[in-house]
Structures are given as structure tokens and as C-alpha cells.
C-alpha positions in Angstrom: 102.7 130.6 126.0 106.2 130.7 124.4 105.9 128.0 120.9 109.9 127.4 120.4 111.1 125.5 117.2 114.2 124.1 116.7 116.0 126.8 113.8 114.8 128.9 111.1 114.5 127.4 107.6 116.0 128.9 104.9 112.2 130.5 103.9 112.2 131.7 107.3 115.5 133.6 107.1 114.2 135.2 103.7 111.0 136.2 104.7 112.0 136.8 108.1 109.3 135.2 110.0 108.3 132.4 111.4 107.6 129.4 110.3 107.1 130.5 106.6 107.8 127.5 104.9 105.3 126.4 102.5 104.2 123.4 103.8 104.5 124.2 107.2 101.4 123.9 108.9 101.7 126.0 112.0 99.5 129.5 111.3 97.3 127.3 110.3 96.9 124.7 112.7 97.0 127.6 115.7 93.9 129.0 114.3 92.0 125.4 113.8 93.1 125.5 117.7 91.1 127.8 119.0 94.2 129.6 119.8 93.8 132.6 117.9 90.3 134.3 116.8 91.1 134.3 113.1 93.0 133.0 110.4 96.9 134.0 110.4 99.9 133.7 108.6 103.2 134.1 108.6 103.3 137.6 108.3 100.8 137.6 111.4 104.4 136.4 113.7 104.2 140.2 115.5 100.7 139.7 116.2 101.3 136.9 118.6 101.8 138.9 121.8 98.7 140.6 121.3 97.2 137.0 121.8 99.5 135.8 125.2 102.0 134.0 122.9 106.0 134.3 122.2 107.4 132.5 119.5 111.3 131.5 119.1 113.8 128.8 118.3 116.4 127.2 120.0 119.3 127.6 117.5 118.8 131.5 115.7 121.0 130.3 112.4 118.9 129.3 109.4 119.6 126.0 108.0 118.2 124.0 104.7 117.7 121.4 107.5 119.0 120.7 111.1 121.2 118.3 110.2 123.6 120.9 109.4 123.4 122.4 113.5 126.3 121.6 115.3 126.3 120.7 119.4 127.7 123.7 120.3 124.8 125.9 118.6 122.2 123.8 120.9 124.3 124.1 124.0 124.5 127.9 123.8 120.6 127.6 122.4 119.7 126.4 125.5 121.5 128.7 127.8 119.5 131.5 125.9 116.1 129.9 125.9 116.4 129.4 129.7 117.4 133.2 129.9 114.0 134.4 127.5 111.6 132.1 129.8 113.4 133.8 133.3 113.3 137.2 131.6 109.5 136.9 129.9 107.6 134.2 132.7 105.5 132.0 130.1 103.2 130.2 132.0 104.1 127.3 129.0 107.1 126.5 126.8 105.4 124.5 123.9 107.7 122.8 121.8 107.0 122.1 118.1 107.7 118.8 118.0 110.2 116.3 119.6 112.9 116.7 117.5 112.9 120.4 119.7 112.0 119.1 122.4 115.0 116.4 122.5 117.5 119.3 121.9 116.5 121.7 124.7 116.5 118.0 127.3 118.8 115.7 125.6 119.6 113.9 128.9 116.4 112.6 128.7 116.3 109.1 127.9 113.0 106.7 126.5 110.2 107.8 124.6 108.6 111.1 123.9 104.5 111.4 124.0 103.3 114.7 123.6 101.6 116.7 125.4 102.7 117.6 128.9 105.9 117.1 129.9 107.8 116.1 133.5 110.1 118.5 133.2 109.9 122.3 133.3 111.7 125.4 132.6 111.5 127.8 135.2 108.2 127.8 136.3 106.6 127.3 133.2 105.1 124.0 132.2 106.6 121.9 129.5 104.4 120.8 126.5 105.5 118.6 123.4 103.1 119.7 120.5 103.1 117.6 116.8 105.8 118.9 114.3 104.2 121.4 111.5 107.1 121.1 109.2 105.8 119.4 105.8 
């Protein structure tokens, strides 16, 4: 499973791992999962493959928020998220919230449930998961 989030924040960048923001709920939420044997953090990101899971975003540039990501960073975002799913074969491209979601499809029109999704990338299934940002 590949989890994909939209940008770094600017803890992210700092730190740099994965969703390290304080209030972001992710480790914790993968463990309460039954995803992962044991409790994880942040500094746990290189541990993930060990476990069957990827982790990357769609836009690589840290921002204070995403407001400040510009068309042109998701356009080429999405050329290269295509390019790590043909290169690394996830059975499942898990998006961390719709907000992601959205930018990787933004032809698609109506509302967003989450869970799985219609559409697919490569042969991996598509699945909307809650946002963990606080």
C-alpha cells in the first residue's frame, strides 16, 4: 500500500519525515489500524516498507499550508505519482484525505465518500482515507 499526502508541512520539511506535525494523527491512527504491530512515529517513516507500505506526496515542496501550491506543482505531481505506482506496483494508492485525493483526479466532479474509489492508478486500487492533519 502506497499512503500519498498532498505536500510536506513546514514540520515535515524540518524534521524530514512524514507527517510530523504535531497534531497530525497519522502514526498514530495506522497503529490503532491494525496496520502496523506497534506503536510508531514519525521517526518510524523508513520503517514502513518493512510492513508492505510506501508513503509519499503529491507536490515534494513544503508549505505552511496548500493554499500556497500552485497548478502547475500538481500537474507535474501527478505525472510523478503515476511514474512511482508503474515503477513500485502498490496493490493500493490510499489517499489521506480528499483534499489529495481531488488533486491527483480533479476532473472528477460530485462528492467524495471515502473508502474505495472508481478510479484507479495503474493497477492499483484507489482508496480515500480521513484526513490526519489537526
Amino acid at each position: 500500500m502506497l499512503f500519498v499526502g498532498i505536500n510536506p508541512g513546514v514540520r515535515s520539511a524540518l524534521t524530514g519525515h512524514h507527517f510530523a506535525g504535531y497534531s497530525n494523527r497519522f502514526w498514530k491512527l495506522l497503529h490503532q489500524s491494525g496496520l502496523v504491530p506497534e506503536l510508531v512515529t514519525y521517526l518510524d517513516d523508513d520503517r514502513l516498507p518493512g510492513w508492505g507500505y510506501g508513503i509519499t506526496n503529491v507536490v515534494a515542496r513544503a508549505t505552511p499550508g496548500i493554499d500556497e501550491l500552485m497548478p502547475e506543482e500538481y500537474a507535474a505531481g501527478r505525472l510523478r505519482l503515476r511514474a512511482k505506482v508503474r515503477r513500485y506496483h502498490p496493490d493500493i494508492v490510499a489517499f489521506v484525505g480528499i483534499t489529495v485525493y481531488r488533486a491527483m483526479f480533479p476532473d472528477r466532479s460530485g462528492p467524495v465518500t471515502m473508502g474505495l474509489q472508481q478510479e484507479r492508478l495503474g493497477d492499483a486500487a484507489v482508496f480515500v482515507l480521513p484526513n490526519t492533519s489537526g
